[in-house]
Backbone as numpy.savetxt, mean C-alpha at the origin, in Angstrom:
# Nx Ny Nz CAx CAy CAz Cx Cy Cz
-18.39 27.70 -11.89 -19.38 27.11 -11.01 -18.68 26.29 -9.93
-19.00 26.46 -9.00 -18.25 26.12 -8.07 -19.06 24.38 -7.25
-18.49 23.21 -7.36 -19.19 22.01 -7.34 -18.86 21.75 -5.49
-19.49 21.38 -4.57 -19.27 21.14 -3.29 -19.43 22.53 -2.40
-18.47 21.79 -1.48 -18.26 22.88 -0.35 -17.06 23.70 -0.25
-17.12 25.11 -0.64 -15.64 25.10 -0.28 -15.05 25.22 1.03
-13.44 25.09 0.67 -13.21 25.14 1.81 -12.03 26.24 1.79
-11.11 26.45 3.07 -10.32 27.59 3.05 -9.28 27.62 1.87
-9.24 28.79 1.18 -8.40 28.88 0.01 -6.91 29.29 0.57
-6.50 28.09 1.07 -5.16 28.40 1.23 -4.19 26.87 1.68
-3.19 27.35 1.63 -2.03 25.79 1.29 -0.97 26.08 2.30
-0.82 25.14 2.68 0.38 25.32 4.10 1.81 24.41 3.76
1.96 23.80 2.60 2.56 22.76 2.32 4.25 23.57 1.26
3.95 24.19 0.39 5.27 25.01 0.00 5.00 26.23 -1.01
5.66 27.32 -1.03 5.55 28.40 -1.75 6.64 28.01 -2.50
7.11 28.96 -3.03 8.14 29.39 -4.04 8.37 31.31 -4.20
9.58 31.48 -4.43 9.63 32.66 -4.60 11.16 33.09 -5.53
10.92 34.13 -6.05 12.09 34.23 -7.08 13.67 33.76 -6.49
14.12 33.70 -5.17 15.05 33.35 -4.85 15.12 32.09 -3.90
13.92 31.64 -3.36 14.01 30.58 -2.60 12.55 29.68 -2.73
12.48 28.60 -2.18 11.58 27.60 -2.36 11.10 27.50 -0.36
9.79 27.66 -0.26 9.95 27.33 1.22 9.21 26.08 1.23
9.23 24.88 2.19 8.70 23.89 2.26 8.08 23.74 3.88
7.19 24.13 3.87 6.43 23.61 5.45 7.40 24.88 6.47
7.54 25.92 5.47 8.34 26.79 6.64 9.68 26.60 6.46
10.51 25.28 5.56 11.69 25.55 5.98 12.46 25.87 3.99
13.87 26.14 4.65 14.43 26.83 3.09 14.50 25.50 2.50
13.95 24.96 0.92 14.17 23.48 0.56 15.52 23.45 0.32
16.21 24.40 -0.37 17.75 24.31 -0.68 18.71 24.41 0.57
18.43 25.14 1.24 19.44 25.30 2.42 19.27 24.51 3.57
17.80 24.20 4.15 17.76 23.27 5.29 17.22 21.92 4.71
17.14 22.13 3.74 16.21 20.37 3.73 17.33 19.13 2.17
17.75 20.25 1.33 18.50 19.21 0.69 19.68 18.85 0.89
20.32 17.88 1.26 21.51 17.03 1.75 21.09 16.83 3.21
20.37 17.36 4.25 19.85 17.19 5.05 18.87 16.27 5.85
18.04 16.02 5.05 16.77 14.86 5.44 16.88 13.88 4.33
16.55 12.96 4.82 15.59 11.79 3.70 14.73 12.14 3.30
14.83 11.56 1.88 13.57 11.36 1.36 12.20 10.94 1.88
12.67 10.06 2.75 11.42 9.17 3.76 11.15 10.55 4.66
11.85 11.27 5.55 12.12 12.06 6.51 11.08 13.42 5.43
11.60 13.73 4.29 11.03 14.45 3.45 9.69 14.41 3.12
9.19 13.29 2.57 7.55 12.45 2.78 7.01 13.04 4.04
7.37 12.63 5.13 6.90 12.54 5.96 6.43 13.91 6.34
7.38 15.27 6.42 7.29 16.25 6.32 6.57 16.77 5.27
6.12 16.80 4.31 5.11 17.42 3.30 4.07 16.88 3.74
3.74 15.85 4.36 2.34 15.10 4.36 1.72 15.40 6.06
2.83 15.91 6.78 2.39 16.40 8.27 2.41 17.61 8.68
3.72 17.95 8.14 4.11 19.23 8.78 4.83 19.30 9.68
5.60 17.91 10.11 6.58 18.33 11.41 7.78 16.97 10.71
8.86 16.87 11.61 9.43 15.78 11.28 8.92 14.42 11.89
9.52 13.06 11.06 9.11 12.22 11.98 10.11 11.31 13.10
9.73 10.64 14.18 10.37 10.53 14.73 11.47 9.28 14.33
12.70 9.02 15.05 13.09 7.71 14.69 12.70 6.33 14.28
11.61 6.12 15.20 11.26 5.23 14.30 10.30 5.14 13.48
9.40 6.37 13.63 8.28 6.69 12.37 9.27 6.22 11.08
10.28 7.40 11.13 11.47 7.25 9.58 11.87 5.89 9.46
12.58 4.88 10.85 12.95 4.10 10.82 12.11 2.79 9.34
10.49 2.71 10.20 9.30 1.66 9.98 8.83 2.46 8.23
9.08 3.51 8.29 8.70 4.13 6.98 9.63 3.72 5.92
10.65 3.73 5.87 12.04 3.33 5.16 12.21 1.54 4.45
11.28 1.03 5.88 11.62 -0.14 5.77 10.25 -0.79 4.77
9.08 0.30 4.99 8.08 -0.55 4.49 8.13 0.10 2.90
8.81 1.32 2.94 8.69 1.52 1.09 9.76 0.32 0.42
10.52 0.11 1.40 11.31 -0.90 0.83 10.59 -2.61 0.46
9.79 -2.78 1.40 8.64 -3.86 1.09 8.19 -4.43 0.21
7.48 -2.42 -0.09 6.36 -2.25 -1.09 6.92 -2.20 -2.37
7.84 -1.93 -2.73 8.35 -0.78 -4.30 8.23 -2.55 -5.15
8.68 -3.38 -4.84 8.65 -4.46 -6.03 8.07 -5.46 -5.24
7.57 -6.45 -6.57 7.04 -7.58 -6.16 6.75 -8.71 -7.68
8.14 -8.50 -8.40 7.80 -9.03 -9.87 6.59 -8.71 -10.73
6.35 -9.18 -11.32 5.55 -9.19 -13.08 3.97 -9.15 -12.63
3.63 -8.20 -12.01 2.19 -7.66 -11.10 1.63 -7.28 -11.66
-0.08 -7.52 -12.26 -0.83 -6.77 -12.78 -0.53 -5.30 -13.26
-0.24 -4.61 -12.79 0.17 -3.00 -12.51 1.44 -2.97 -13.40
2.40 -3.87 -13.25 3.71 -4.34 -13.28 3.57 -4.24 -15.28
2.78 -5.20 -14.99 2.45 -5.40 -16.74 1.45 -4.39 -17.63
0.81 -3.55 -17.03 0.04 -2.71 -17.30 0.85 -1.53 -17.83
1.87 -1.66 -16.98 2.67 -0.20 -17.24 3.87 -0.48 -17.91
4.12 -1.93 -18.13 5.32 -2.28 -19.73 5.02 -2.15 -20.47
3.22 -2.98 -20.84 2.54 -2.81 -21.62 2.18 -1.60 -22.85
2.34 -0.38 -21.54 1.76 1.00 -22.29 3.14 1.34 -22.91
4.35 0.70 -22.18 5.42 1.88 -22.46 5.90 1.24 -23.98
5.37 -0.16 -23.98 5.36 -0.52 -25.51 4.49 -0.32 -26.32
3.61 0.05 -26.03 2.47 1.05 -26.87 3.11 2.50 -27.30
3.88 2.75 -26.31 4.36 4.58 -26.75 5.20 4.65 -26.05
6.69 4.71 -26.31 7.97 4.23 -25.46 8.33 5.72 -24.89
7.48 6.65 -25.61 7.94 8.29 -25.55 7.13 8.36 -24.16
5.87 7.79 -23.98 4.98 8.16 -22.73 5.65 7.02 -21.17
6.85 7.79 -20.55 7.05 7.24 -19.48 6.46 7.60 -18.50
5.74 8.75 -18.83 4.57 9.28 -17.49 3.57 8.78 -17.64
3.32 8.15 -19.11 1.92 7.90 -18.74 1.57 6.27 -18.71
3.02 5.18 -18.77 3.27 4.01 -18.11 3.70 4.06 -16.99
4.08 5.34 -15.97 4.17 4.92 -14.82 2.79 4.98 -14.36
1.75 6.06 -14.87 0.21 6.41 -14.33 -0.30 4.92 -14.61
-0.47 4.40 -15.42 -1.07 3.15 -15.82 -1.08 1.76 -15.02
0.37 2.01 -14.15 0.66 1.04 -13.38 -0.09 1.42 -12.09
0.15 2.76 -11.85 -0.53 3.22 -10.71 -1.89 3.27 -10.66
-2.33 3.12 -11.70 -4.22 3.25 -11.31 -4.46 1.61 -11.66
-3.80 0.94 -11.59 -3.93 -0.98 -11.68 -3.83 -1.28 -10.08
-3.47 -0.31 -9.28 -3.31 -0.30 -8.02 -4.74 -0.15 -7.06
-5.28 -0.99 -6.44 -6.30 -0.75 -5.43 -6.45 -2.06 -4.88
-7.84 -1.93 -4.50 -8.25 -2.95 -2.89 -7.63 -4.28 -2.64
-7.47 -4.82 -4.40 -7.18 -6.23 -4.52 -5.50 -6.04 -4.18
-4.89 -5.13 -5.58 -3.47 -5.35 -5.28 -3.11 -4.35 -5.02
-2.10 -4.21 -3.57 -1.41 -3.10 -3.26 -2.34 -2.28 -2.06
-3.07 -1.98 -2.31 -3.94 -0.68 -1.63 -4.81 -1.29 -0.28
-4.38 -2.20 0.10 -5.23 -2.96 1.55 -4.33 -2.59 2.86
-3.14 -1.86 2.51 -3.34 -1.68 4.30 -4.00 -0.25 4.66
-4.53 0.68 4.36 -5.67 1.26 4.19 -6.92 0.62 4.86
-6.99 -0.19 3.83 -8.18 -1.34 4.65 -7.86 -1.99 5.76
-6.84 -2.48 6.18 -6.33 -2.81 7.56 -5.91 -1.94 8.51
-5.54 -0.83 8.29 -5.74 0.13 9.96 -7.46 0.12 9.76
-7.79 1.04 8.76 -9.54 0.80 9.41 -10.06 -0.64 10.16
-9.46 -1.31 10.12 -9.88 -3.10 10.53 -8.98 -2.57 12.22
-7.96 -2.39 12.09 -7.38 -2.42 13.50 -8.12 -0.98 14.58
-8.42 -0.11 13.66 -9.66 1.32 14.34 -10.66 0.45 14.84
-11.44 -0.46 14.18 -12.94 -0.84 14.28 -12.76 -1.88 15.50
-11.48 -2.88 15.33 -11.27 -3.69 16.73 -10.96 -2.72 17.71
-10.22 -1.78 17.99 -9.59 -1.03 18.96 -10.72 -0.10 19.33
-11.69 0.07 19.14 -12.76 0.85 19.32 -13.71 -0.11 20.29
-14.06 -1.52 19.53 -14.61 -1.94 20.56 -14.33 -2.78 21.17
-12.99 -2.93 21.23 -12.30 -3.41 22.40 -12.67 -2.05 23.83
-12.23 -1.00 23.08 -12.03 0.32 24.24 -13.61 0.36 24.76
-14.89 -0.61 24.21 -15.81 -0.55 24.64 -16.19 -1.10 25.33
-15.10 -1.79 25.94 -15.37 -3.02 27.14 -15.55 -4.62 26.83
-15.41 -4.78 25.83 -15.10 -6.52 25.57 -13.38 -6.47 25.16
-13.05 -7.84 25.46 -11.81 -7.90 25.60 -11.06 -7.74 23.93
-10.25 -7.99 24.05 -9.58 -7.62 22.40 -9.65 -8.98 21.25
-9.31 -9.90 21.88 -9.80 -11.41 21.42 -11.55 -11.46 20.88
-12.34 -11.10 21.52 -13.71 -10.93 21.67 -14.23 -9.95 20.35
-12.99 -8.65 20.70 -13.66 -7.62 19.58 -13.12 -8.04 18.27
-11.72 -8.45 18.07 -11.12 -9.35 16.95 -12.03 -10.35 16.31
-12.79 -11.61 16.87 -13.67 -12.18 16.64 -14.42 -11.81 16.24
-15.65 -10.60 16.85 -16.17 -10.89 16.07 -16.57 -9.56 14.48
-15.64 -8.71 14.75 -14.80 -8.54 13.29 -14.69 -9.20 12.02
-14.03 -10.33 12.81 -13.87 -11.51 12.24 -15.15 -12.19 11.12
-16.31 -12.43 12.17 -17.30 -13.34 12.15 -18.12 -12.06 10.97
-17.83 -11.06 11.12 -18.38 -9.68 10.59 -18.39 -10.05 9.00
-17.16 -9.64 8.79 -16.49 -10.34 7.27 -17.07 -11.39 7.15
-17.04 -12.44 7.67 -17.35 -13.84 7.25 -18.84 -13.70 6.67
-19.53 -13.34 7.80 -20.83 -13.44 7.28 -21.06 -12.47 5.92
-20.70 -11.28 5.86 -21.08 -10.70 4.63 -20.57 -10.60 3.38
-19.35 -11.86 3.56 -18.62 -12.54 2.53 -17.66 -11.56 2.19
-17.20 -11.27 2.87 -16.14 -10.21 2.61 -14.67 -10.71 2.78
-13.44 -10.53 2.65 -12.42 -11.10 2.47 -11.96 -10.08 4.12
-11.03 -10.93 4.55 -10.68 -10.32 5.98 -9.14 -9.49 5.58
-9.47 -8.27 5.10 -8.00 -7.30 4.60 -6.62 -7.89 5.64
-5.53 -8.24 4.71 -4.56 -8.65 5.62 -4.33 -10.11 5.66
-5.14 -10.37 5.40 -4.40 -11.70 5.87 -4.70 -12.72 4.17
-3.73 -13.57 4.39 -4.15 -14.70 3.53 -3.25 -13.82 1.93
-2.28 -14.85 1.18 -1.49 -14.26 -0.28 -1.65 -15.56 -0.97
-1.95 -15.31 -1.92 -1.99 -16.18 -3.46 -0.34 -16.94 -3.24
0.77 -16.56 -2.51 2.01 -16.80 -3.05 2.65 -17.61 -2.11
2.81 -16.31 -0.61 2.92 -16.62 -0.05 2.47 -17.00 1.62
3.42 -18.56 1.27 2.27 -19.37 2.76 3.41 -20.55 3.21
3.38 -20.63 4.17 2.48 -20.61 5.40 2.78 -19.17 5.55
4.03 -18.18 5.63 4.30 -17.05 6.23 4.79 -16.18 4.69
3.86 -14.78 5.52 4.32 -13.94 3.74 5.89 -12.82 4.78
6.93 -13.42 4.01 8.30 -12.90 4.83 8.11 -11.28 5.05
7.71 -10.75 4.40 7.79 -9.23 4.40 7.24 -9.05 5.60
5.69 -9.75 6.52 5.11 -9.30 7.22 6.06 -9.59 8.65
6.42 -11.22 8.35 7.40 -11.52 9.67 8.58 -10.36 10.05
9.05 -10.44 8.89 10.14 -9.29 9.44 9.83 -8.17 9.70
8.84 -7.17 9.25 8.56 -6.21 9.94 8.12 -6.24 11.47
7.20 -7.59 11.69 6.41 -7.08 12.83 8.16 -7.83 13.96
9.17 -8.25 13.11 10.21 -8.91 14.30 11.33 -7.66 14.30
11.26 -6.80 13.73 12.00 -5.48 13.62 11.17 -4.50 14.81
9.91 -4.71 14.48 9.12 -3.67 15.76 9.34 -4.19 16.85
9.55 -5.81 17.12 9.50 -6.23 18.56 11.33 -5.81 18.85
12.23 -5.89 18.16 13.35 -5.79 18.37 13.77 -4.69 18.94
13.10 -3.46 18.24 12.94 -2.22 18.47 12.13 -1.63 19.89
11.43 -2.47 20.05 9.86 -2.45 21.27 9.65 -1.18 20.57
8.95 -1.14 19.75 7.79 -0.21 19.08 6.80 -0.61 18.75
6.42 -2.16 19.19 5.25 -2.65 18.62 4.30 -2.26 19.97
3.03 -2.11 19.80 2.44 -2.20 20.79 0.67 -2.72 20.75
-0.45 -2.21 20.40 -1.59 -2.17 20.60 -2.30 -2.94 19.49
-1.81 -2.54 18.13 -1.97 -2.73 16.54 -1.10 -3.91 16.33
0.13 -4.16 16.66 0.53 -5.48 16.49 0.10 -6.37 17.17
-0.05 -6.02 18.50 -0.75 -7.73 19.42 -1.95 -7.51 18.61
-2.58 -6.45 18.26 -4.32 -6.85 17.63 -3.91 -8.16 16.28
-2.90 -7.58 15.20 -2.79 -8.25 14.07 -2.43 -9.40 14.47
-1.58 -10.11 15.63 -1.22 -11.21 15.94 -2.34 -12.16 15.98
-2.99 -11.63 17.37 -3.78 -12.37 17.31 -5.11 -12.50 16.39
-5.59 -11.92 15.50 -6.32 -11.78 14.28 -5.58 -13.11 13.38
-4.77 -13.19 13.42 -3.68 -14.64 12.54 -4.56 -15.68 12.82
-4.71 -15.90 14.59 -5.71 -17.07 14.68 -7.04 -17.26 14.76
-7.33 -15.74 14.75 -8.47 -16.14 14.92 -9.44 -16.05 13.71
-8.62 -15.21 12.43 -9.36 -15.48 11.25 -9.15 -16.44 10.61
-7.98 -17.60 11.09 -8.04 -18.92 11.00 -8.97 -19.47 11.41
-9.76 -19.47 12.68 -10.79 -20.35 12.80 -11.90 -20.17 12.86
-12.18 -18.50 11.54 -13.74 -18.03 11.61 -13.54 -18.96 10.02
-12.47 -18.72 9.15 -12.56 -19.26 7.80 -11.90 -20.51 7.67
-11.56 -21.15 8.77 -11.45 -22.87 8.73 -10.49 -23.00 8.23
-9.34 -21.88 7.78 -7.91 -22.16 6.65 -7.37 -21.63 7.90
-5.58 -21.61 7.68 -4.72 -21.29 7.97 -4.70 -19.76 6.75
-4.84 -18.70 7.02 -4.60 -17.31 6.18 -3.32 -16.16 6.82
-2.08 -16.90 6.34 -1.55 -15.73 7.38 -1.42 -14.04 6.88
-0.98 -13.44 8.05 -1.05 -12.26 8.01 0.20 -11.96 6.89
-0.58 -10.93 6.01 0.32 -10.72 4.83 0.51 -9.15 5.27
1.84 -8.69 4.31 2.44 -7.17 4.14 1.96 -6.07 4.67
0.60 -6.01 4.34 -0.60 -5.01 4.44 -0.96 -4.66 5.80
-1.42 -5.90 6.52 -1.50 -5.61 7.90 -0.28 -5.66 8.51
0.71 -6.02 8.20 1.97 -6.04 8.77 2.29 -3.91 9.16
2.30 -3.99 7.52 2.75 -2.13 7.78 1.58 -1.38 8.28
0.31 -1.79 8.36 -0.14 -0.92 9.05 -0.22 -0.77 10.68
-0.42 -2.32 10.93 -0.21 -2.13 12.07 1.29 -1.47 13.35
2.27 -2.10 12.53 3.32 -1.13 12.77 3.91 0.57 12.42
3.02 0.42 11.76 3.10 2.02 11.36 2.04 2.84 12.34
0.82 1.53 12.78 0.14 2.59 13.53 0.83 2.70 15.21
1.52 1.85 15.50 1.84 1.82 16.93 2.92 2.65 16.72
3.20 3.36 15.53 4.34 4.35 16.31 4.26 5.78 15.73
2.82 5.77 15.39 2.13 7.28 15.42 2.08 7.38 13.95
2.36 6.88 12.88 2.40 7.49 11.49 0.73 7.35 11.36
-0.03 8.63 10.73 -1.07 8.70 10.71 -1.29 8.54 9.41
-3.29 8.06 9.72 -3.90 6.93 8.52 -3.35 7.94 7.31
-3.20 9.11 6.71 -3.36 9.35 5.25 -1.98 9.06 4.99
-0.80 9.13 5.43 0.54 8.80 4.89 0.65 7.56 4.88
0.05 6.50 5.68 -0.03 5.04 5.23 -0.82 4.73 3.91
-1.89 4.84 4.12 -2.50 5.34 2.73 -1.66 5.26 1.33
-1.10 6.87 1.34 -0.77 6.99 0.09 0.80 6.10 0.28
1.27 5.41 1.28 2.56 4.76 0.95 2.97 3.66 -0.01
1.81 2.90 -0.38 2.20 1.89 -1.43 2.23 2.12 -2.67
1.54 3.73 -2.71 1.65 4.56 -3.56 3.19 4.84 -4.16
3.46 5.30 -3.65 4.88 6.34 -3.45 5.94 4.70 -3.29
5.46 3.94 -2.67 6.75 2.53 -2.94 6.86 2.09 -4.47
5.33 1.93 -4.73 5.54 1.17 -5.97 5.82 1.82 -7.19
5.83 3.26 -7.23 6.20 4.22 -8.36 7.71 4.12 -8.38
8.42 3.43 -7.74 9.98 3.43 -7.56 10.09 2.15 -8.74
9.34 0.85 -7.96 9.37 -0.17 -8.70 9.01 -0.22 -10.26
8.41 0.80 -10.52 7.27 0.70 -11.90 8.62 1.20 -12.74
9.33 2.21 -12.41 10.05 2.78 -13.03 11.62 2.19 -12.85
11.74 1.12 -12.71 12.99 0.04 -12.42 12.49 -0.60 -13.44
10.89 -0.88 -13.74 10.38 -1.87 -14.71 10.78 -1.03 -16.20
9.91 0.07 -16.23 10.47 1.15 -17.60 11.77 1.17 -17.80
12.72 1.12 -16.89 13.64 1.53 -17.40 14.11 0.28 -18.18
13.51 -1.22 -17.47 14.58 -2.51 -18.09 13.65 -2.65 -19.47
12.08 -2.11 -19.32 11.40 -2.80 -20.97 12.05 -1.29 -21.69
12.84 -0.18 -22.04 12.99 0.42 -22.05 14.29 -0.73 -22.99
15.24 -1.24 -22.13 16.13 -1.69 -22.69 16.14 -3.18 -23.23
15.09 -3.87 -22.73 14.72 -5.30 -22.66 13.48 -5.80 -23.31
12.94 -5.21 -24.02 10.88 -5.30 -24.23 10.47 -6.51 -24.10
9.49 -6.59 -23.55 8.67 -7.69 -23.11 7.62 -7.63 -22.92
7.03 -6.32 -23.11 5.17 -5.67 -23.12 4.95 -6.27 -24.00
5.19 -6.35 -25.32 4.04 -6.84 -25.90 4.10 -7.85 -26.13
5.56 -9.20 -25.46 5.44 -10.00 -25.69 4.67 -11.20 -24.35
4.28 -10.25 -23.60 3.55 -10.69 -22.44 2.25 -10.50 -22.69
1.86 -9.31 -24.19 0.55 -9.33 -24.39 -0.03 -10.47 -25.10
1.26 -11.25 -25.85 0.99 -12.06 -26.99 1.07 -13.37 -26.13
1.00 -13.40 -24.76 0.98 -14.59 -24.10 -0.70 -14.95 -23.59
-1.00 -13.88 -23.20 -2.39 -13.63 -22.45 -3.07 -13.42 -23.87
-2.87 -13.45 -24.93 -4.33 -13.55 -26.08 -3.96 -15.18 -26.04
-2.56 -15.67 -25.94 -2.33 -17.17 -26.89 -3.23 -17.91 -25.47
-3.26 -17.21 -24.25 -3.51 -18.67 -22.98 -5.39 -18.18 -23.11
-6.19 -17.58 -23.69 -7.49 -17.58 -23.36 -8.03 -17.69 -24.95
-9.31 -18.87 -24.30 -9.77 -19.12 -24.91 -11.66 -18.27 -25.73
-10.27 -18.35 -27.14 -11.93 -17.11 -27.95 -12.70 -17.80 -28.61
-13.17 -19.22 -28.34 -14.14 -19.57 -29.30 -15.33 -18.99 -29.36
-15.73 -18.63 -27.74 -17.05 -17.72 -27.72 -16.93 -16.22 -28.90
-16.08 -16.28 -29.35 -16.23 -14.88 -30.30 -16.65 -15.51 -31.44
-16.79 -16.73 -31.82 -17.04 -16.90 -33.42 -18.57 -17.45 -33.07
-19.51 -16.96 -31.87 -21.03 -17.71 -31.74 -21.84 -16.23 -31.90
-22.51 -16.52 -32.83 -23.69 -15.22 -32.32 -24.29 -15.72 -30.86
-24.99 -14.39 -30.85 -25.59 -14.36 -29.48 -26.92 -15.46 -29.59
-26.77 -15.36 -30.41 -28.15 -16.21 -30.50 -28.08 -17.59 -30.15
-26.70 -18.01 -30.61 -26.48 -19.28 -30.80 -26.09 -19.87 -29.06
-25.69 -18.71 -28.48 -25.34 -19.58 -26.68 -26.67 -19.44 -26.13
């Protein structure tokens, strides 16, 4: 039974054949291994062409960003399992990876769509300050968190974002998406009355969008960073365990008295 719409039954991305592997058209053994990056490689399965210098350049730099960030929800999710079943390293790296979304990891996604929705109606004739605002005021009112900006950790400045967006100016690759995120710094400062600076998220997207890397490879990039990190983690609880002694921390810090009340009794 066939569920949806289909669509064309066919794949443009790599064959295989008893003597060779083709990838996007090219031989994987003969033109592409010892040849490209990995980043350069990504980039090519997910487009179809190569990317340019500094597409590879800004790509390189932001899996490097992304892949760690210490003892992370996700982080612990996926020690956790691998001390549950030390045999399942695929299925503690999956574990870490689906701990991954809107909250942690998965917001610059949500921030190019934020830099589309300003750049749209900016291009509609109010100035960019104006369309930033009221973006801004957008979120605010419907209590929504403004993607990008503002970290539990780090503050006043989250370093990952400074240095990227001071690598794009170094480079002059910043252009449209970074002055938007700049100025978004102040001005979702003074729709939410805090100082929130611009964190990681909008950092890589907006630099990733001013130099052409398109929305689905940003997307899946914190993806593909943090599966590096997860498996730096397996390998040390692998030699080091600490899953379950991080589980035996989080039963000892919450409090279960509500388990000994019937329902009746609250």
């Amino acid at each position: 039974m066939l569920i949806g719409k289909r669509g064309d039954a066919r794949t443009a991305i790599a064959t295989a054949e008893a003597d060779r592997i083709l990838v996007r058209g090219r031989d994987l053994a003969h033109d592409l291994m010892g040849a490209i990056s990995f980043t350069s490689f990504y980039f090519l399965l997910s487009t179809g062409r190569d990317p340019t210098a500094d597409q590879r350049f800004f790509l390189d730099a932001c899996l490097v960003a992304l892949a760690e960030h210490g003892l992370t929800p996700s982080v612990q999710a996926a020690r956790m399992t691998l001390a549950a079943d030390p045999a399942a390293l695929q299925g503690a790296v999956a574990a870490g990876i689906l701990g991954c979304g809107s909250v942690v990891l998965g917001t610059a996604d949500l921030c190019a769509q934020a830099l589309d929705d300003i750049t749209r109606r900016a291009n509609a004739g109010v100035s960019l300050d104006d369309a930033a605002a009221e973006w801004a005021r957008g979120c605010r009112a419907a209590g929504l968190p403004a993607p990008g900006y503002g970290h539990p950790l780090h503050k006043p400045v989250d370093p990952r974002a400074e240095r990227l967006i001071g690598l794009a100016k170094a480079r002059r690759a910043a252009g449209r998406s970074v002055e938007c995120a700049e100025r978004l710094t102040k001005i979702v400062a003074q729709v939410w009355g805090k100082p929130l600076p611009m964190n990681v998220s909008m950092a890589i997207a907006a630099v990733l969008k001013d130099v052409g890397v398109p929305a689905p490879v940003i997307r899946g990039l914190p993806i593909l960073a943090r599966t590096a990190g997860l498996i730096a983690h397996l390998v040390e609880e692998a030699q080091a365990p600490i899953g379950f002694f991080m589980a035996s921390q989080a039963e000892a810090a919450i409090d279960h008295s509500g388990a000994a009340q019937k329902e009746t009794d609250r």
